[in-house]
N, C-alpha and C positions, 0 to 999 in steps of 0.2 A: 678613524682615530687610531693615533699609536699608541699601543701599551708598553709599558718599559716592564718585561717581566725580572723578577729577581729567583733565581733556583739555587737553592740550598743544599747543603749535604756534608755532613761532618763538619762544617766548623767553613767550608770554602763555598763560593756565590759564583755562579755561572749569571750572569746579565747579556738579556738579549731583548730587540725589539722586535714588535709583529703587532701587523694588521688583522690577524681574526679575531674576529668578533662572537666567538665560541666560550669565550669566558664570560660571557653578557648574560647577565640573570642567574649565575651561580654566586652562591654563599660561600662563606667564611667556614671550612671545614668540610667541603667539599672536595672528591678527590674527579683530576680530570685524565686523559690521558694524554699524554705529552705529544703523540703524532698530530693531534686538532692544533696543537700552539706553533709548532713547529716541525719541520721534518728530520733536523738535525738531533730530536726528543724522542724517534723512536724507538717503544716498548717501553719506556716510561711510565710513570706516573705519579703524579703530581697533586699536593693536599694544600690547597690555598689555603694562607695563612693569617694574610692579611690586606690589605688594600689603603690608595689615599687618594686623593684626587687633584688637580693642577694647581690649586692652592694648600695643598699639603696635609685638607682635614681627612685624620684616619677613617677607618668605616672600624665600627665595632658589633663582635660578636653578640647578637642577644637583640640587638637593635633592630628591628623589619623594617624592609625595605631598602629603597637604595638613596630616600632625602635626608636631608639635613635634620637633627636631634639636638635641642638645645638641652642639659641636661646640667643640673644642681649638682656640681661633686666635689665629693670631700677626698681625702686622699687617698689614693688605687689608679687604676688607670687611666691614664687620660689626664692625670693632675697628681703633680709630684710636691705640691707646695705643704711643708712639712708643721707648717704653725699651727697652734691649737686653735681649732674652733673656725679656724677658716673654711669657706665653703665657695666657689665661685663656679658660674653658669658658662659651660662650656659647651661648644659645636661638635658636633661629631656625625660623622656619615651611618646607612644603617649597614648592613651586617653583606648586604647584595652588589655585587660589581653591574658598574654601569656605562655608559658611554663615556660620564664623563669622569669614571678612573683612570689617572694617568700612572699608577705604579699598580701593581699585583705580584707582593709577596707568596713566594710557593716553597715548597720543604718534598725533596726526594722520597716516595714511599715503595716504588720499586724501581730498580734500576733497569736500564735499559741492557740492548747487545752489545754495548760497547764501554757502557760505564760512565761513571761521572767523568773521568778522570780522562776520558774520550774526548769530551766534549771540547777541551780546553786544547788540542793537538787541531790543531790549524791542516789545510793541505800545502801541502809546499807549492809557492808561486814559481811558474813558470817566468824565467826571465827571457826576453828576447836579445839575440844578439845584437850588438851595436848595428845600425844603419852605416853601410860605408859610408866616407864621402867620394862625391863627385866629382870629377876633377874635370874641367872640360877646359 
């Protein structure tokens, strides 16, 4: 399973994907080290933030486990509906990253040897020269 990780830091989002499965069975406030996620992350470290899964229900903090929470709410998170006395039964994931989260929100807690701002400088592509043509 691919995870679309999101890495934060001052206000700017580094986005990357990866196949480990190192984030599996950690919680929401949780800090991991960025070499398990990625190699391009080391000396990092990384405080999960948040999470969703391939239909988009968030996972919330406070919630156990990593299934589905039908939950009665009034307005805070997870429900923005501002009317009085409204109250409606909403999904939400629990608080645990699982196989089947497809995002995992993360917030910089130390930076790595190279920096946030590292991350985002590409290596310069080697171009090949043109192929002659052949003339026969």
């Amino acid at each position: 399973m691919v995870f679309k990780i999101n890495v934060s830091h001052n206000g700017k989002t580094y986005k990357l994907e990866t196949e480990s499965e190192v984030l599996v069975g950690r919680a929401i406030g949780e800090v991991v080290k960025g070499d398990d996620i990625d190699a391009g992350l080391k000396g990092f470290e990384l405080e999960i933030t948040g999470h969703s899964d391939l239909s988009g229900i968030p996972g919330f903090k406070g919630l156990e486990g990593n299934v589905y929470h039908k939950r009665l709410l009034t307005y805070g998170p997870g429900m923005k509906d501002r009317r009085k006395g409204m109250r409606l039964r909403k999904t939400n994931r629990g608080e645990e990253v699982s196989l089947k989260t497809h995002q995992v929100n993360t917030k910089v807690v130390k930076e790595g040897e190279k920096g946030f701002e590292g991350l985002f400088v590409e290596a310069p592509v080697k171009e090949e020269a043109p192929a002659e043509d052949k003339k026969e």
